[in-house]
N, C-alpha and C positions, 0 to 999 in steps of 0.2 A: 911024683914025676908024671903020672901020667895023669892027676888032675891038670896039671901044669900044661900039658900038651892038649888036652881035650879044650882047655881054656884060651887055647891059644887059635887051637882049628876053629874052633865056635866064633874068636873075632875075624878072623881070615874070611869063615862062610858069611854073616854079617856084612865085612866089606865089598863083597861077590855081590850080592843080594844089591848096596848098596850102587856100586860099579855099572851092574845092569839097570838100576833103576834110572841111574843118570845119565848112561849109555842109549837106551832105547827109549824113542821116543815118536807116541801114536796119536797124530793130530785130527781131530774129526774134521767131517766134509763143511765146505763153505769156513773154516777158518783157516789163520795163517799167521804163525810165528817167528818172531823175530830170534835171530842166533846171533850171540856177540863173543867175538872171541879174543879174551885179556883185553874186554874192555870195550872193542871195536867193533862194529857190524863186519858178520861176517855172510850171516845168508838170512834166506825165509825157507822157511818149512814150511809145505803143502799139505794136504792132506794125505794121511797114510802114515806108514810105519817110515821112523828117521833114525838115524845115530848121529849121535853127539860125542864127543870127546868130554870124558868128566873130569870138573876140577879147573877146566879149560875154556869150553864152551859153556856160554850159560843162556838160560830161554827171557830175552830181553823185556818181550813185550810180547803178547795175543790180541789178536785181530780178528772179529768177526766180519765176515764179508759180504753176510745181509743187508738187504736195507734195512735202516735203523731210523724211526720217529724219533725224534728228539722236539719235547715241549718248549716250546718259546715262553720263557713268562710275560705275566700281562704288563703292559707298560700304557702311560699317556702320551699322546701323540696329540701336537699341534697343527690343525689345519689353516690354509692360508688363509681363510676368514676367522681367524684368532679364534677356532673353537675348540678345545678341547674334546679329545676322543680317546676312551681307552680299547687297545689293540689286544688281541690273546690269539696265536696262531700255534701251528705246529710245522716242522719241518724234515724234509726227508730224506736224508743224504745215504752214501755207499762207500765204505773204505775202498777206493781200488791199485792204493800203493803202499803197501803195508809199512814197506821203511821210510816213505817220507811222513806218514802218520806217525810213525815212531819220532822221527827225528826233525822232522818239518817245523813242528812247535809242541812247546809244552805241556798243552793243552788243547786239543785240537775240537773237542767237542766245548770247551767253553769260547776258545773264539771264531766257532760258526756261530753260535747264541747270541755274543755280544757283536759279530758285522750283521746278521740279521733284524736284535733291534735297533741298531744305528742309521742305517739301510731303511728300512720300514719307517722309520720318524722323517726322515730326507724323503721319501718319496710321496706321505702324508701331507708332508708341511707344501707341497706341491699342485696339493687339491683344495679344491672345495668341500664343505659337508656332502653334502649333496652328490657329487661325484662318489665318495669313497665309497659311498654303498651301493653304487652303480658301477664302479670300473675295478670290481674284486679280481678278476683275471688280469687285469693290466699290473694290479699290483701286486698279486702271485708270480707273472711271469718277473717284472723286473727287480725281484729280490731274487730271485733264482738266479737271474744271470748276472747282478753284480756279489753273488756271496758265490758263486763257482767260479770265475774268475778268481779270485782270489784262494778259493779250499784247491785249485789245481797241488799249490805250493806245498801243500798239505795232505797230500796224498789222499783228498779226499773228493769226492763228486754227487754234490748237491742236486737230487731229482727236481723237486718239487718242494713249493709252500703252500702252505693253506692257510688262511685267515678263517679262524673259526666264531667269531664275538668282533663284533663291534657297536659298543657302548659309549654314547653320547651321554651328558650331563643328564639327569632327569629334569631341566627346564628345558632344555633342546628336545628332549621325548614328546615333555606335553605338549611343546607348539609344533611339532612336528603330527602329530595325532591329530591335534585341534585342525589343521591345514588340510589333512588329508580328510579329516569328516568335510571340513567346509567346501573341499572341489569332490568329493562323492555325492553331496546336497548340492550343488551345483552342476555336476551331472544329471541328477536326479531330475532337476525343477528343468535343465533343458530339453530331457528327454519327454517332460508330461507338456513341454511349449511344444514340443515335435511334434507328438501326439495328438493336441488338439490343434496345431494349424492343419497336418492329417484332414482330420477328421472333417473341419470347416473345407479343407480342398475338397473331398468326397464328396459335402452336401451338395456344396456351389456346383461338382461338375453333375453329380446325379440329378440336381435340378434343371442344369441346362439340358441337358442329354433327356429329358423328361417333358420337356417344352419343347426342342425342338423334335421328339417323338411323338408329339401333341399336335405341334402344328403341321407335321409333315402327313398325318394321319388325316388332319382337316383338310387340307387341301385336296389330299384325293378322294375323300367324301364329295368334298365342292368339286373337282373334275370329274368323277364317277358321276353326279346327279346332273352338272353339264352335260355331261354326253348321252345320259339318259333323254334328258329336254330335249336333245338335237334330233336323236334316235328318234321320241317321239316323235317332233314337228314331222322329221323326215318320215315318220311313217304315215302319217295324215296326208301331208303334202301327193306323196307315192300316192294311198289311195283314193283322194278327191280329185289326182289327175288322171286315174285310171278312169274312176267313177266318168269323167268328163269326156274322158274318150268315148267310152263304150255311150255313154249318150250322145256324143256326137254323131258315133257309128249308125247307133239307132237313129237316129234323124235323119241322117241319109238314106237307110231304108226305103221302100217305099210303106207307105202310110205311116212316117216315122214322125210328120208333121204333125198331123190329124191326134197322133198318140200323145202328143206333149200340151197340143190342146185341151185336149180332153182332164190330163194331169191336172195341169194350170188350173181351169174350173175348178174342179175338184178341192184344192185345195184353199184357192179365193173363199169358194162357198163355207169348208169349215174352218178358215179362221174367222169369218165374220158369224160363223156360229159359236164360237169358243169366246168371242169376244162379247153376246149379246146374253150367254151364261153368267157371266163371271161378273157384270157391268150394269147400273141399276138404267143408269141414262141408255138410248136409242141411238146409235153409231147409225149415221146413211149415209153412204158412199158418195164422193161428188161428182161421179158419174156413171148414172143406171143407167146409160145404153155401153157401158162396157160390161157389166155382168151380163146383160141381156145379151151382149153380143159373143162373150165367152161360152153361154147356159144353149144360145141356138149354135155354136159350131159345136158343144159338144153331143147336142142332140142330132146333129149330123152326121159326126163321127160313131157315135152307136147304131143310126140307122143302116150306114155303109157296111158297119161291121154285122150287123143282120143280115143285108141283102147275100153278103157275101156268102 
């Protein structure tokens, strides 16, 4: 009897045990559960301690409230110049309605993957080669905003996409390589034409800049030695008409006549001595009564100057 009873308390503590387990219920932070009761949504659990009715209530669904990456897998995408392109992305959504993730669709992470790459092929087939690897944010932003439109229904909200690989055929690779060596060689050869037209600019203006520093230096040599010549003249001119004065002066003097006489002689005499040096023939004057008449006024001009 009293195994009977102790067998009996022992399922009773059991069902307690059991009662509470089903009863209390401790959700961690950032998630969130779904409660349905006989069947039907009845609430969401937040975090923290809950109660539940067991047997009754049951935990439908768990919801993390993280963002969550979700891997796009790779697919081929046809571009509007019929070129084939394999796409590989990743995308980044956030639960932020727990019941309609529950209840929205079946599925709620397979069909953000499948409007994704649906979405991404329609907006591919759209471009050119050439673009897609050029307008990666145009085609980040506009799958974000037609796959969150639609995950609203879904209780889900789509951040952001990223395109991580985009893989063109490997004969699209190597004419694409070939192309960009032949416009870096083409950069190349125009920057060494820059360079030597450069360079010919430089000579041509240092040449001119070098002649006209040439000629401009000559010229004022030639005007510098000008004005030297003038300087000179003008200084001969000044004193041959000094000279002229001051013998004129003297000739006014008195006996200023008689002096210039006397000069004259003087001079007559040794050029026709300078000349009878130097000369085998016999120079005679064609007229001896001018010497004679130079030789007695100056023998009159010395006697005056004695008597004086």
């Amino acid at each position: 009897m009293a195994s009977g009873f102790g067998s009996v308390a022992l399922i009773f503590f059991i069902l307690a045990i059991v009662f509470v387990v089903k009863t209390v219920n401790v959700v961690p932070q950032q998630h969130a559960w779904v409660v349905e009761r006989l069947g039907k949504y009845h609430a969401t659990l937040g975090p923290g301690l809950n109660i539940v009715i067991p047997f009754i209530d049951r935990i439908a669904y768990k919801h993390i409230l993280k963002e969550i990456p979700l891997d796009v897998p790779p697919q081929v995408c046809i571009t509007r110049d019929n070129t084939q392109l394999q796409v590989d992305g990743v995308l980044y959504f956030q639960v932020t309605d727990p019941m309609r993730a529950s209840y929205g669709s079946s599925n709620y992470l397979a069909a953000i993957t499948q409007l994704a790459q649906t979405t991404l092929r329609s907006v591919i087939g759209k471009m050119e080669l050439d673009k897609t690897f050029e307008e990666r944010d145009h085609i980040n932003t506009t799958i974000v905003n037609a796959i969150d439109e639609s995950a609203a229904n879904w209780g889900v909200k789509v951040l952001r996409y990223e395109i991580k690989d985009l893989t063109p055929p490997k004969e699209i690779l190597h004419a694409m390589q070939a192309q960009i060596t032949a416009e870096r060689e083409k950069r190349a050869l125009i920057a060494a034409s820059e360079g030597r037209k450069q360079e010919q600019i430089n000579i041509a203006n240092g040449e001119r800049e070098a002649s006209i520093a040439k000629s401009e230096g000559e010229m004022q040599a030639s005007i510098n030695r000008a004005q030297g010549q003038a300087g000179a003249i003008l200084a001969i001119a000044e004193a041959s008409a000094e000279a002229l004065r001051k013998t004129a002066a003297a000739i006014r003097e008195p006996g200023g006549s008689d002096a210039v006489n006397l000069k004259v002689a003087e001079q007559y005499v040794n050029a026709f001595a300078q000349l009878a040096r130097t000369n085998n023939a016999i120079i005679v004057p064609a007229n001896l009564s001018d010497i004679s008449g130079l030789i007695a006024s100056a023998m009159q001009v010395m006697k005056s100057q004695q008597k004086s």
